[in-house]
N, C-alpha and C positions, 0 to 999 in steps of 0.2 A: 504494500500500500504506500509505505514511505516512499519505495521509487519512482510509482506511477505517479504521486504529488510532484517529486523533486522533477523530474520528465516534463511534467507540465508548468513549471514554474519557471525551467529552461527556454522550451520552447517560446513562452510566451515573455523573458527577456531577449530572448534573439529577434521576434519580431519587433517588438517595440524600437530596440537599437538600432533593424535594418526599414524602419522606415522611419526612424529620426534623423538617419545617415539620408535618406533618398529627400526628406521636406527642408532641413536644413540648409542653411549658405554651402555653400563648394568650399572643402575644407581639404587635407590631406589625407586625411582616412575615407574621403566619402569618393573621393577622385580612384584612391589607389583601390578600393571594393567597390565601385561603380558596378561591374559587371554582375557580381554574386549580388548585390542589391537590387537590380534590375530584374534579374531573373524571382527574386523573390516578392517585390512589389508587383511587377504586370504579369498578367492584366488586375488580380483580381482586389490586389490593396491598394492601387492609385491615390496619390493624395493631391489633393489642389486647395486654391484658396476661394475657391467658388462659393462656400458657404458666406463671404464676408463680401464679397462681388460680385455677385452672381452678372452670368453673361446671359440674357436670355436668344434664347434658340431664336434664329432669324428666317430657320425653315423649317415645313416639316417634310422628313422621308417618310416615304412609304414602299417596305420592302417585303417583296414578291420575289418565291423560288419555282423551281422549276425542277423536276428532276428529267433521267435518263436512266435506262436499263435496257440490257440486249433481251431480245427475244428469242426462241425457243430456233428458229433460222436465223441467227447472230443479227438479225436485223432492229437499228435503234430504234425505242419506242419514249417520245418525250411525252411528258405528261401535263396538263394547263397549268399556268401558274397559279400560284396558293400564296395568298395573301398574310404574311406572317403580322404585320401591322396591324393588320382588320381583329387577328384573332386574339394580339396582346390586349386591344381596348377593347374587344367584348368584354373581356375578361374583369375588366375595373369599372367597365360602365354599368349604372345600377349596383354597385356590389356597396354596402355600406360600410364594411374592410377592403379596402380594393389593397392588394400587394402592386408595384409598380417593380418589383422586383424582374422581374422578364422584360418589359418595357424599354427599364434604363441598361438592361445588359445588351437587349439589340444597339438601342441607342449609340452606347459607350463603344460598342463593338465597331458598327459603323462610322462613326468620328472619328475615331482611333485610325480606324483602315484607310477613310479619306484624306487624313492629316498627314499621315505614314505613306501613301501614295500619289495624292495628288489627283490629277486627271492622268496619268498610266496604270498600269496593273503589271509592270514588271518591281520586283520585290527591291529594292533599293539597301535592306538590309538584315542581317535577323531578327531583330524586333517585327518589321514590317511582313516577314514569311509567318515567324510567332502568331501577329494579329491576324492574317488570311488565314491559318489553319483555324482560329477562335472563331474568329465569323463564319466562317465553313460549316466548324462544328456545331454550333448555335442553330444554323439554319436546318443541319439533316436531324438532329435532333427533333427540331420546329417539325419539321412535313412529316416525320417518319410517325411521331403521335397522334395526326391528324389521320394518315392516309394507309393503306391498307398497300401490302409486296414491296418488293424490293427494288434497290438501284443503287448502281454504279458510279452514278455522278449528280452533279448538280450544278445550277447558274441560279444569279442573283439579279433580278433589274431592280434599281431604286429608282422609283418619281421622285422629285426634290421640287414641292411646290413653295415659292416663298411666302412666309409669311405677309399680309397686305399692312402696309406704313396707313398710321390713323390719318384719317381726312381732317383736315380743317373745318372750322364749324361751317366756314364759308364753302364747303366741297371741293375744295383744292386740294390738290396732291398729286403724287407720284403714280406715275402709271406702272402698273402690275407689274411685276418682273416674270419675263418666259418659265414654263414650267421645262426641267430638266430631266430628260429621263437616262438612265446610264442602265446599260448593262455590260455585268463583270463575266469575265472567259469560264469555260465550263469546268469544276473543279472535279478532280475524282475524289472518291470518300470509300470506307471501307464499307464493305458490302452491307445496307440496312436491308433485315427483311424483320416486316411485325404481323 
């Protein structure tokens, strides 16, 4: 029993350490363990200062998978897109506990990936291959509890509709910004069947 306390008293100063090292100014311990801190903060302990300035979101995505699987004559069969977006807010809407927890992890997932690659989809580093496998896995995860057999791959299209800038009382304003739609190359995944 003693151990299992001490193990866990361990664990939980190693984290606190490696993500005081990652929120902290740039120091020489935080420079020379950057890597092993990184690999332990992302994705899933990220820290920012959002809570004290918040950026509000200036668009929203809306993202849709796709999957693929060979047929019984090796021939591809893709399947319609399925709305991952639609199905995080069903989820909260009406609900008088709504968890936001799947919401903000597509979210995070996606920023992350857009930020990490930009407008290309060639990996730029391994944080940024890191995030494609996350969002990857997020998404087959997504379809495979929705939808019924199996597949071998999957794509991603995100709409990026922007948010509309408030009108003036006088009905002045900015005109709508174009909506965006991207879609990402076909990823393989390991073989889902439910």
């Amino acid at each position: 029993m003693w151990a299992a306390i001490a193990l866990c008293l361990t664990t939980v100063l190693i984290h606190v350490l490696l993500v005081f090292l990652h929120v902290a100014p740039e120091n020489a311990l935080s420079q020379r363990y950057r890597q092993q801190v990184d690999s332990w903060v992302y994705p899933l302990f990220e820290q920012n200062w959002r809570l004290f300035a918040p950026n509000p979101e200036s668009v929203n995505s809306k993202i849709s998978v796709r999957t693929r699987h060979a047929g019984p004559d090796g021939s591809a069969h893709v399947s319609p897109w399925f709305d991952i977006t639609a199905v995080d807010e069903s989820a909260v809407e009406h609900n008088p506990f709504p968890s936001h927890t799947n919401q903000n992890m597509l979210r995070r997932a996606w920023s992350s990936y857009l930020q990490l690659y930009g407008g290309a989809d060639k990996p730029p580093s391994e944080r940024a291959i890191m995030m494609q496998k996350y969002l990857r896995n997020i998404a087959a995860d997504r379809v495979a509890a929705h939808r019924q057999g199996g597949f071998e791959a999957l794509q991603l299209r995100v709409v990026t509709v922007p948010v509309p800038a408030s009108r003036a009382p006088d009905g002045t304003g900015s005109a709508p910004a174009p909506v965006n739609t991207r879609y990402l190359p076909w990823w393989k995944v390991s073989s889902h069947r439910y």
